[in-house]
C-alpha positions in Angstrom: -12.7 -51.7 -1.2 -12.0 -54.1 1.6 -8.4 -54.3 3.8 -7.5 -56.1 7.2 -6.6 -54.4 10.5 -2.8 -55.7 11.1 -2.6 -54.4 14.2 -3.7 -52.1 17.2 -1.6 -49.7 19.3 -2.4 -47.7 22.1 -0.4 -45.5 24.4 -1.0 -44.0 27.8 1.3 -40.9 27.5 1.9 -38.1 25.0 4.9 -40.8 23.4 5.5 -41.0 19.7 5.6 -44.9 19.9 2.5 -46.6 20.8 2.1 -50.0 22.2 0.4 -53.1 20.3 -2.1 -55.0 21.7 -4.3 -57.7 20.8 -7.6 -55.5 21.3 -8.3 -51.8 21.5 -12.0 -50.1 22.2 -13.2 -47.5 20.3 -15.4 -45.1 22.1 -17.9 -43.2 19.8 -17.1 -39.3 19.7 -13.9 -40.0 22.2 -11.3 -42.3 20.3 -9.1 -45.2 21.4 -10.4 -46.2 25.1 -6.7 -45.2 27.2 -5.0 -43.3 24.9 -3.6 -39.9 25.5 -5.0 -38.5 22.4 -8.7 -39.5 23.5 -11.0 -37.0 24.2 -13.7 -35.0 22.7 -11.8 -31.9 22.5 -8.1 -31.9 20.9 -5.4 -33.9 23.4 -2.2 -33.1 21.0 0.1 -30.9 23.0 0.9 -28.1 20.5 -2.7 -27.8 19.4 -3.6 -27.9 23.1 -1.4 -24.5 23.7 -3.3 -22.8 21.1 -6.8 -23.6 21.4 -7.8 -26.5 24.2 -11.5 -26.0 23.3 -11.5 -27.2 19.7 -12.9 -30.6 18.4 -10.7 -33.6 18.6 -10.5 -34.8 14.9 -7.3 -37.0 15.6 -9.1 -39.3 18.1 -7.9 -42.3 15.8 -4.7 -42.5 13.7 -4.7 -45.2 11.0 -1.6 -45.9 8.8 -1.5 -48.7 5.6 1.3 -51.2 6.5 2.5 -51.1 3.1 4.1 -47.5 3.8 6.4 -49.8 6.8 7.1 -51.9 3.3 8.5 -49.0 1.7 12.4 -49.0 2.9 11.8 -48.0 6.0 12.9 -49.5 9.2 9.8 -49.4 11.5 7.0 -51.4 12.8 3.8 -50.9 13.3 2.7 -48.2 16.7 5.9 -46.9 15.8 4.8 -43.5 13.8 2.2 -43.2 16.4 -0.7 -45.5 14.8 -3.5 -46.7 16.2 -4.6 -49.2 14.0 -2.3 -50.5 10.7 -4.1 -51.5 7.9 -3.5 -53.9 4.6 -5.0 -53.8 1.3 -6.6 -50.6 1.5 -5.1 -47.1 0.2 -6.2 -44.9 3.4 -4.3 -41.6 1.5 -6.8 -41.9 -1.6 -10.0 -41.5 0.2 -11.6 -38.3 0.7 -12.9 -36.8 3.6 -15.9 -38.1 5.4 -15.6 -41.5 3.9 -16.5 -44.1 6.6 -14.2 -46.9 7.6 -15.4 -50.2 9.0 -13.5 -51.8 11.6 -14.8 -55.4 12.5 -18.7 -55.7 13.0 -19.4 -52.4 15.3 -16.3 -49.7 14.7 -17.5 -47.0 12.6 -14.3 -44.0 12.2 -15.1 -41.1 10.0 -11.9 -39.8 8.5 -11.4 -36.0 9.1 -8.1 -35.1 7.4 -4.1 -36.3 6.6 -1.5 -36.7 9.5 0.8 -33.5 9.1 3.7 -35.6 10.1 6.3 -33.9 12.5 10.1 -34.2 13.0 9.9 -36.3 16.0 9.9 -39.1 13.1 13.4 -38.7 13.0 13.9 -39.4 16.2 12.3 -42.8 15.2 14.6 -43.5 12.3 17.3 -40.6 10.7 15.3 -39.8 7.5 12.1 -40.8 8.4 10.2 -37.5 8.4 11.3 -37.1 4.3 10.5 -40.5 3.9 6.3 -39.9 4.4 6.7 -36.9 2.4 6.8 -36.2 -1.4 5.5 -33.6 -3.7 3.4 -34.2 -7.3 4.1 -33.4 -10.6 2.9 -29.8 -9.8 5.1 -29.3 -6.8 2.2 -29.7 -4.3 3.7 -31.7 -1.2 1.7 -35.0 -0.3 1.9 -36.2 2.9 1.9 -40.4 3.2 1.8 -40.6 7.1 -1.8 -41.8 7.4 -5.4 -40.7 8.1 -6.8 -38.9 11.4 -10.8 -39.8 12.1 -13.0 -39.7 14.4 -15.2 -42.5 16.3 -18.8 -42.4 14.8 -19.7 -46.3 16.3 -17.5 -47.7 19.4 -16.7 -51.1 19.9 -14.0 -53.5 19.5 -10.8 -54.0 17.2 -8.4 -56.3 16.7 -5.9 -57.6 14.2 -7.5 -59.4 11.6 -10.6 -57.6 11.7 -12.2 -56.7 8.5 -12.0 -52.9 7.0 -14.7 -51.7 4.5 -15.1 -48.1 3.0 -18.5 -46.4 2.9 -17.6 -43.0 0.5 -19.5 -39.8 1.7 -22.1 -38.6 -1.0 -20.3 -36.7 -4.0 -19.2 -34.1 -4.0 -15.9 -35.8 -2.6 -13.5 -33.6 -1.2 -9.8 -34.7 -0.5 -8.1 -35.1 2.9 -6.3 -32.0 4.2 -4.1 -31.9 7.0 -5.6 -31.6 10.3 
């Protein structure tokens, strides 16, 4: 199980669309070094209002660039990303599992990005475009992976992306 960073965003303000740079830092237990999600307790606006003093566990949004590949019109920092990945299906892994990013990055994934309808304002249609529902009618979300920084340090496109699974019993990723 081994993908490529494509590329890094970052973003200052509370916008949907994040910047790509050539570098971002990870800081361990904070998230993207600059970035108004970053913190140790939650930074997203609506989650603020309800509870500021809960954990952050969407310091670092990660999204698989084949999901830009899909028919839709966007690039990547676009849906609010942090890092875009190749090769690697971020959606099937379960919670816990381990993702690293270059030689130092360690991000622990926590849950699925609920997307919201600000994607629309992105593109008309993009907010049904990461969604879907299974055989069973259960709705499956395909806007990425939220984690949190376990090891700080360094990434950059082209950087390697390894998966260390948690210990089984593997439980899947749930919106968080």
């Amino acid at each position: 199980m081994t993908g490529t960073v494509e590329a890094v965003s970052q973003s200052s303000t509370h916008s949907m669309v994040k910047g790509n740079h050539s570098e971002i830092w990870l800081v361990e237990g904070l998230g993207v070094e600059g970035d108004a999600h970053a913190g140790a307790t939650v930074q997203h606006r609506s989650r603020v209002a309800r509870n500021p003093a809960q954990p952050n566990l969407r310091q670092v949004h990660l999204i698989h660039a084949e999901l830009h590949a899909q028919g839709l019109v966007v690039s990547a920092g676009q849906m609010g990303e942090n890092v875009t990945t190749r090769g690697i299906d971020l959606l099937a892994f379960p919670t816990h599992a381990r993702l690293h990013l270059g030689v130092a990055v360690i991000v622990e994934l926590t849950g699925l990005r609920n997307p919201c309808a600000q994607l629309d304002g992105i593109q008309p249609g993009l907010m049904a475009a990461v969604l879907d529902r299974d055989a069973a009618g259960h709705l499956i979300r395909k806007a990425g992976v939220m984690g949190v920084v376990i090891a700080g340090g360094p990434v950059r496109p082209g950087d390697t992306v390894t998966v260390e699974l948690p210990p089984p019993p593997h439980l899947p990723l749930e919106p968080v």
